[in-house]
N, C-alpha and C positions, 0 to 999 in steps of 0.2 A: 504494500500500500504506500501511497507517495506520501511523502511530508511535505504539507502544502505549507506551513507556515515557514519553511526554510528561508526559500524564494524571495515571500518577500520581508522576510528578516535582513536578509543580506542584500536588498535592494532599498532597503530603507539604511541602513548604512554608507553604503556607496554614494545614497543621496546624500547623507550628511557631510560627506566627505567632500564631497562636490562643491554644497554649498559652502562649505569652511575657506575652500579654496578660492571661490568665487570674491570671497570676501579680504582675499591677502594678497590677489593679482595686483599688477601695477596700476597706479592711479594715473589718467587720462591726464598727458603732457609728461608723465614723472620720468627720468632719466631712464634709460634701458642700461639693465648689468651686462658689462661685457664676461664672454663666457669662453673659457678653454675647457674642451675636455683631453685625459691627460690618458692613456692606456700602456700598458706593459703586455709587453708578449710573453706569455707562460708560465707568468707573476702568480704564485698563489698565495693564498689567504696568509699563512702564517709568517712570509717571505719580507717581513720588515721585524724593525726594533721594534717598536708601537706593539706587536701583537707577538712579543717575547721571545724572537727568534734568538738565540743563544751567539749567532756569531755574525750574522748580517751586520753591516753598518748604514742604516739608513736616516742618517739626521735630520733630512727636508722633510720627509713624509711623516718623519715623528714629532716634526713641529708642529707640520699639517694637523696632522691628528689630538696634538697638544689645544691647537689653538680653534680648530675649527670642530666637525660634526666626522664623528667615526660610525662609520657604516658599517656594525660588528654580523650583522648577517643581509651583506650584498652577494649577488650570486652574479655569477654569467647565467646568459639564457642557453646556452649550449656548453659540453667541455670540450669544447674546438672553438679554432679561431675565426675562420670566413662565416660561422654561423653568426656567429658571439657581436662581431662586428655589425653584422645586417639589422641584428637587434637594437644597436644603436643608431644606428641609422633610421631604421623605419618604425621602431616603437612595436614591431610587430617578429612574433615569433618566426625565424628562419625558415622553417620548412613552409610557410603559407607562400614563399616566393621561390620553391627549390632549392634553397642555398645550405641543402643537406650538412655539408663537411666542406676542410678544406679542400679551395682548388672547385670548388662551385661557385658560379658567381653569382650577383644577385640582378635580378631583373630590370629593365627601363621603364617600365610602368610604376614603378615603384614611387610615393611621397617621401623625403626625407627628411630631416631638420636643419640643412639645408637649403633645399627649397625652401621650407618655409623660413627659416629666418631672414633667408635672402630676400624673402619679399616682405618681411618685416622691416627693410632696411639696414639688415646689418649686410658685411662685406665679410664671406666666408670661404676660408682658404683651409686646404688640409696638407700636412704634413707626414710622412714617412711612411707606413707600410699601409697597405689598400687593401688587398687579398679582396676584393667583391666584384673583381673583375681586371682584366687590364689597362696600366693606366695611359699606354698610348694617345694620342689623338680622335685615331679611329673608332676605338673601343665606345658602346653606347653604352658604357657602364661603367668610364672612366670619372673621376672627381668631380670633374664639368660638367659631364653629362646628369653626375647627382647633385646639382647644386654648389661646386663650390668655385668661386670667382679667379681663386689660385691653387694651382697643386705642385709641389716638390714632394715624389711620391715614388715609392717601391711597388711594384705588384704584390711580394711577399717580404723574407725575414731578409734582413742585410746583419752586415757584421763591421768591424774595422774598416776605414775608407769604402765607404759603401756608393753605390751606382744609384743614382735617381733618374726621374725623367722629372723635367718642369715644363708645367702647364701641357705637356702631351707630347712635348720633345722626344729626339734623340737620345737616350741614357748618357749621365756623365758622370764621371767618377769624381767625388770628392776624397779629400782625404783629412783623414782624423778620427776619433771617436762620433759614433754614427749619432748616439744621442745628444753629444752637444750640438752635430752641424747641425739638425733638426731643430733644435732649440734655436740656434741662433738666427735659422731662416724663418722660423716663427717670428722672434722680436723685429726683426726687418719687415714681416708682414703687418703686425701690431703698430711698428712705427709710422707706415704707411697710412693706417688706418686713422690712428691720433692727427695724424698731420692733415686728414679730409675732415676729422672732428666726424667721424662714424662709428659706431657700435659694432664690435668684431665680434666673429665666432670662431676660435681655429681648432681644428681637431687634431691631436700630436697623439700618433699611433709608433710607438718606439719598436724597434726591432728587436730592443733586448727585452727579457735575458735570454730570449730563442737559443737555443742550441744551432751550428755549433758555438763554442763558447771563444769567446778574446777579450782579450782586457789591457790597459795600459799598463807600464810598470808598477806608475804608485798605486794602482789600484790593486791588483794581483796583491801587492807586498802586503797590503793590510790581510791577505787570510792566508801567510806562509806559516800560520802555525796553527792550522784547523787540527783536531783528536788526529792521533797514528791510527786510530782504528779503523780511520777512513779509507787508507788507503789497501787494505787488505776485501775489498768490492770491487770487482769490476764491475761496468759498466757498458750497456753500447750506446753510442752518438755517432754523429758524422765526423771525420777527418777533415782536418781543416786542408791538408795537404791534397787529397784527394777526390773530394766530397761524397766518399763513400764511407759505407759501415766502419765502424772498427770499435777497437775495446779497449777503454782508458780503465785506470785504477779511479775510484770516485773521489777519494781525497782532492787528483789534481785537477778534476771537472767542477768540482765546486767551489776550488781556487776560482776557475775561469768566469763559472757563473754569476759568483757571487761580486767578483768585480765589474760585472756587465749591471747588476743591481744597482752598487756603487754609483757606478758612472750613469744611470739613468737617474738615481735621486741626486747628483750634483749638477747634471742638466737641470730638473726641475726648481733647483735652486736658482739658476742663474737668470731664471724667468723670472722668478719672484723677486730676486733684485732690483731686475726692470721695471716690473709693475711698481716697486716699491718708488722708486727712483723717477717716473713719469708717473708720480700721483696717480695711477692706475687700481693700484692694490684694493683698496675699498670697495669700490664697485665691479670686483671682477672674479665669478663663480671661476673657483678651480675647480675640477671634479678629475679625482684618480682612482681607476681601478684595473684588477687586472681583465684578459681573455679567457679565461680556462684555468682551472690549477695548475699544479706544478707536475711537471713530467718525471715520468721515473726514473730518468738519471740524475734526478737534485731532489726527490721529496726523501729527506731523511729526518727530518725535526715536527713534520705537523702534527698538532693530535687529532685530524680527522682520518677516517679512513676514505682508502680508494685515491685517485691520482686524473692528470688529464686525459680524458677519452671514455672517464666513467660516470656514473650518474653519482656516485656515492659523495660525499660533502669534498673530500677532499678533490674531485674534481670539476664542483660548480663553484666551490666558498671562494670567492678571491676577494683580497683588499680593496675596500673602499671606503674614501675621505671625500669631504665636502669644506673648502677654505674659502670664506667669505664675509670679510670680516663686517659690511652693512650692514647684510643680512642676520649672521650668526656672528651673535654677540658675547657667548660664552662658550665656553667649552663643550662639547657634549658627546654623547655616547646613544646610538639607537639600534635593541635589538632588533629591531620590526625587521620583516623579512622585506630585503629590494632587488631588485635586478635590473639588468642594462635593459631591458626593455622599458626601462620606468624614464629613460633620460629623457626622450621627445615628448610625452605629456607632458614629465614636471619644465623643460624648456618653454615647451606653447606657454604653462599656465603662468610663468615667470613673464615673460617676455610680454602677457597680453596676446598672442599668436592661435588663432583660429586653429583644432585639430584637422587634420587630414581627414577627411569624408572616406573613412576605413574602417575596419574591423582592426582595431590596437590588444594586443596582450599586455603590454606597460600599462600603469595609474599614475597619476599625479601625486607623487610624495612630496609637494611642498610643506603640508602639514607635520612630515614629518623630519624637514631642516625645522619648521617654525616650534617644535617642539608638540606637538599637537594630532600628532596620531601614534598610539600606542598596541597598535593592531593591524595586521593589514585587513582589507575588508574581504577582499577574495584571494583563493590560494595563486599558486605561480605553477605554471603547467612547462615540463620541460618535453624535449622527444628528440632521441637520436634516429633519423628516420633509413630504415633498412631500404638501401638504394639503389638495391643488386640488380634486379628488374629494370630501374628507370632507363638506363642506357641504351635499351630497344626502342626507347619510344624518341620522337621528331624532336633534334634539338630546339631548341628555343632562338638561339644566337649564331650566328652562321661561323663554323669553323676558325677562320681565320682571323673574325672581328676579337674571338676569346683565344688569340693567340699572345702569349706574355713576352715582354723585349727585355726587360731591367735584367741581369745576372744575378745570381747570388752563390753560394761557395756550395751549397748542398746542391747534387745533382738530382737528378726526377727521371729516371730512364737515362736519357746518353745525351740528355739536355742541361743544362746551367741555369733556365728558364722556368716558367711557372705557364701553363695552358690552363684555360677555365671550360667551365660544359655547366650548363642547366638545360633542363628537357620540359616538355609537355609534359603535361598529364592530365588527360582529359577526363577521365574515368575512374571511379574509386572504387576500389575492391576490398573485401576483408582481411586477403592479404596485408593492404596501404598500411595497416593499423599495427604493421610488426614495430620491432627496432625496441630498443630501452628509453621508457618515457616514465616521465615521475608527475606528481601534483604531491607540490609542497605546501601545508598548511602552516599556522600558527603553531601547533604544536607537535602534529604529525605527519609524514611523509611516506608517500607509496612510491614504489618502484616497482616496475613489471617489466619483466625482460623476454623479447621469445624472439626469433626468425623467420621469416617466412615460410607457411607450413608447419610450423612446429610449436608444442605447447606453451603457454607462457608460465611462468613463474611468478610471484609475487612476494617483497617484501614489504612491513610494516614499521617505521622505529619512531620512537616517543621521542624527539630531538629535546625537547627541555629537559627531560630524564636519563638523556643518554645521547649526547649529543656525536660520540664517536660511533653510533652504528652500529654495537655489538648484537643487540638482542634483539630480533626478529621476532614482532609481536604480530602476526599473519593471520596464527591464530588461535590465537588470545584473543583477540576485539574482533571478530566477525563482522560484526556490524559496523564499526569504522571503514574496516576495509573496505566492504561491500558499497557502502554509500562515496569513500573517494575512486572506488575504480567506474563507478557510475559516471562520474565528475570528472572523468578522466577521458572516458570513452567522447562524452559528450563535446571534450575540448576538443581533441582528436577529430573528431567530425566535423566541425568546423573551421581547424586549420586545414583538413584535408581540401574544403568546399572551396578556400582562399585556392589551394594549389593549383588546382584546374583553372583559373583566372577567373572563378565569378566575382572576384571583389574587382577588379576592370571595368565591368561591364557597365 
């Protein structure tokens, strides 16, 4: 029998929430926040000082976090990265526009934040790694093509002196550590912007701490004296020398990793200087979190389980901060669950900015920088979508437009390069509904794993009472389950409906 009053219990919620919001947008004429958002590649949750890592050194993020709003359960919307990314971008779950995994890119029909800011009148320019398509010229699903006015941009991960293309250019190699050049063509784009007297948006997508791993001297030298025990693990990553397989001791990979950390929180620094320095700082939302957890050659310290590529916490949890000193006036700490799908509502709702005439998986967490929601109102639905089948069906993008030019040191077949594929899919089957997909609530989380053809599995864990995963309550609480894997299906059915392009029409 259905529980009718559920519905609209959590619809009168939502309403409230709404209205809350309604009431904290900007005031008609009132200055618009300028807005960076800040991303690490393979950054996970425990991967800074702030959230007690034993040997990291990250000072800027720990002021971040000192002085602004620490987002203690921010998730990725995916535990990959070209999904995770699309998520921010369009507010809406990856798989409603095929952007399964990496190396799929995301579609041209697509709303972004972006777009809309641009036509809010801010001037938005993106920086370092893209993965949602190639950043070419040609590409219909290069930076430009999603809205943004300027790009200095990687198709995927870069390392040491790393290769960009600007504005859809030729690749050029610069040289030096990848997150300061990044950083520094940010403040030159910012500078730009102050000098028109316009409201910026830049998004700085860093390529570290991706594997494979490099680091400066002084950086490296800060972790030459990580535990001996480290190095009795091997490990596999990429060869820098080769850009093939191979098997390091882990001690001297997380030398490497952990100085690519380093060096992205002293880029992050050298922004906030600027901002500091051009009276910027005040009005200008930082927002840093990672793409995915941490990969299994560096997750040795977190206390969650699972890693990137799994649905388990240690593969959605990643670090996120909010620095804005207007706005957030004290320090704070919020366990409310968020995810990067939350960035384009709470953007629109900031900004005054109309949503995109879409089906959104993100809310507006303004309420919850403003102190003021201490619950999410609906859960957060994840899905690794099994994508074995899609490659039979009519690509979407024509071959050559999702062809990647920028190099990078990991090879992909007999290539240096990065190629993208998204497909049709006209038609839903009960197959569609495989792959490892979760709905996370307030206190519980389901996970259900199966293949295509094949049974599914189900997990239950009480995250308040056990936040690391151990005990499998499946069935113990029947009736939780039962009523989230409803809730579940139900989501599922409607990102699948997004798939086939009826949100287009």
């Amino acid at each position: 029998m259905k529980n009718h009053k559920t519905i609209p219990d959590r619809f009168v919620r939502c309403l409230a929430v709404a209205l809350l919001a309604a009431m904290i947008s900007p005031a008609p004429g009132a200055e618009l926040p300028n807005i960076v958002l800040l991303m690490g590649d393979d950054h996970g949750w425990d991967e800074t000082g702030y959230n007690g890592h034993p040997h990291l050194k990250t000072p800027v993020l720990d002021e971040m976090a000192a002085a602004g709003l620490r987002l203690d359960r921010f998730y990725s919307a995916h535990p990959s990265c070209s999904p995770t990314r699309g998520s921010v971008m369009t507010g809406r779950h990856p798989n409603r526009y095929g952007t399964f995994a990496p190396g799929y890119s995301i579609r041209p029909q697509e709303i972004t934040i972006a777009h809309l800011l641009n036509k809010a009148g801010y001037t938005c320019g993106h920086f370092g790694k893209w993965h949602l398509g190639p950043v070419k010229a040609a590409s219909p699903t290069n930076p430009g093509a999603m809205g943004f006015d300027e790009w200095l941009s990687h198709d995927n991960f870069f390392e040491l002196n790393p290769v960009f293309s600007r504005n859809g250019g030729p690749p050029q190699k610069f040289q030096g550590e990848s997150s300061e050049i990044i950083i520094a063509e940010t403040i030159q784009f910012l500078t730009r912007a102050q000098q028109k007297k316009q409201p910026f948006f830049a998004v700085v997508w860093f390529g570290s701490p991706h594997e494979p791993y490099s680091g400066l001297e002084k950086d490296l030298a800060l972790y030459d004296n990580l535990p001996a025990e480290y190095a009795d693990k091997e490990v596999r990553l990429t060869s820098n020398e080769t850009g093939r397989p191979t098997k390091r001791p882990l001690r001297d990979v997380l030398r490497e990793r952990y100085a690519e950390i380093t060096a992205m929180d002293r880029s992050i620094g050298q922004l906030r200087d600027w901002l500091q320095q051009a009276k910027l700082k005040d009005n200008t939302l930082l927002w840093y979190c990672g793409d995915n957890g941490t990969p299994g050659d560096g997750i040795v310290t977190s206390p969650y389980r699972g890693q990137k590529g799994n649905m388990y916490e240690g593969g959605i949890r990643v670090p996120g901060v909010i620095e804005w000193p207007e706005r957030i006036l004290k320090p704070a700490m919020s366990d409310v669950n968020s995810v990067t799908s939350d960035i384009l509502p709470t953007l629109c709702q900031l900004t005054g900015t109309p949503l995109p005439d879409r089906l959104l998986d993100g809310i507006d967490i303004t309420p919850v920088i403003d102190g003021q929601m201490t619950e999410r109102p609906s859960p957060i639905g994840f899905w690794s979508f099994d994508a074995g089948a899609d490659s039979k069906n009519k690509p979407y993008i024509d071959a050559e437009l999702q062809r990647g030019t920028t190099p990078l040191v990991k090879m992909m077949g007999d290539i240096y390069t990065r190629n993208f594929k998204n497909f049709h899919h006209p038609t839903i089957t009960d197959q569609d509904f495989a792959g490892s997909r979760v709905l996370l609530g307030n206190r519980y989380k389901l996970i259900v794993n199966s293949k295509r053809g094949s049974e599914a599995s189900s997990e239950l864990f009480d995250l308040q009472n056990d936040p690391a995963e151990t005990k499998n309550l499946i069935d113990a609480n029947p009736k939780v389950a039962s009523a989230m894997q409803k809730e579940l299906r139900d989501w599922q059915q409607s990102v699948l409906n997004s798939l086939t392009t009826a949100d287009y029409k």
